[in-house]
C-alpha positions in Angstrom: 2.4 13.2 -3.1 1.7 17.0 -3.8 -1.4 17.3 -2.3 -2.8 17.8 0.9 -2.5 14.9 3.2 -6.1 14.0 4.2 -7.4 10.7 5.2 -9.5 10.6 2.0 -6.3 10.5 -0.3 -4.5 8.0 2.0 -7.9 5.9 1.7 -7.8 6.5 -1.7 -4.5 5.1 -1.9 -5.1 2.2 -0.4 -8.1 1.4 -2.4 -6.1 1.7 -5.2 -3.1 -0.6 -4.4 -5.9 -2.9 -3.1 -7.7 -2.7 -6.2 -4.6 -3.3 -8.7 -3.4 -6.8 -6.9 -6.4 -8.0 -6.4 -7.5 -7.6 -10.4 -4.2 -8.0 -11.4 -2.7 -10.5 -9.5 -4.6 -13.4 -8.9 -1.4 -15.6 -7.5 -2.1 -14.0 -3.7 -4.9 -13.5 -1.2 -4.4 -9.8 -0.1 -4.7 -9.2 3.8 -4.4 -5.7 4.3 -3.0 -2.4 2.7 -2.0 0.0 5.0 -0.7 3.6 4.2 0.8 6.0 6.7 2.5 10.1 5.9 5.7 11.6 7.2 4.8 15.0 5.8 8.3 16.1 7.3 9.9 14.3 4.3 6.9 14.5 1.8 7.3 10.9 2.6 4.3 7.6 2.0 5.2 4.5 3.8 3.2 1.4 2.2 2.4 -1.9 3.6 1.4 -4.5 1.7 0.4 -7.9 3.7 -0.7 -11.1 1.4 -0.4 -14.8 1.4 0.7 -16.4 -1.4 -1.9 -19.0 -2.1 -2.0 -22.5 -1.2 0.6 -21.7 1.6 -0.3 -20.4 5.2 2.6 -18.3 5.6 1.8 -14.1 5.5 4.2 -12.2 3.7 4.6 -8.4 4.5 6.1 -5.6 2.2 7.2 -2.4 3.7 7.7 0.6 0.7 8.6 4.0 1.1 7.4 6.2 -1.7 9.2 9.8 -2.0 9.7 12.9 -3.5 12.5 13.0 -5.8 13.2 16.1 -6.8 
């Protein structure tokens, strides 16, 4: 979050968080990861849409990842 915003690192990003729950959790199907900036705030908002398997239902996470300091 201290770089340049470019639509390599938020494609990077996403790859990433794609990546980990796919290889790491094998309990969901992952349907999207979707990563938008507020550069404003030095701000990442994160969505994460799955379905849990054997179930029909989508589930959708919203996070916010910011600067602390």
């Amino acid at each position: 979050m201290f770089e340049p915003i470019t639509p390599i690192l938020t494609t990077m990003i996403e790859r990433t968080i794609s990546d980990t729950i796919t290889n790491f959790e094998p309990r969901v199907d992952l349907l999207g990861v979707s990563v938008r900036f507020s550069p404003e705030n030095n701000d990442a908002y994160i969505t994460v849409a799955f379905k849990i398997k054997n179930t029909q239902t989508p589930v959708s996470v919203n996070l916010i990842l910011e600067r602390t300091r």
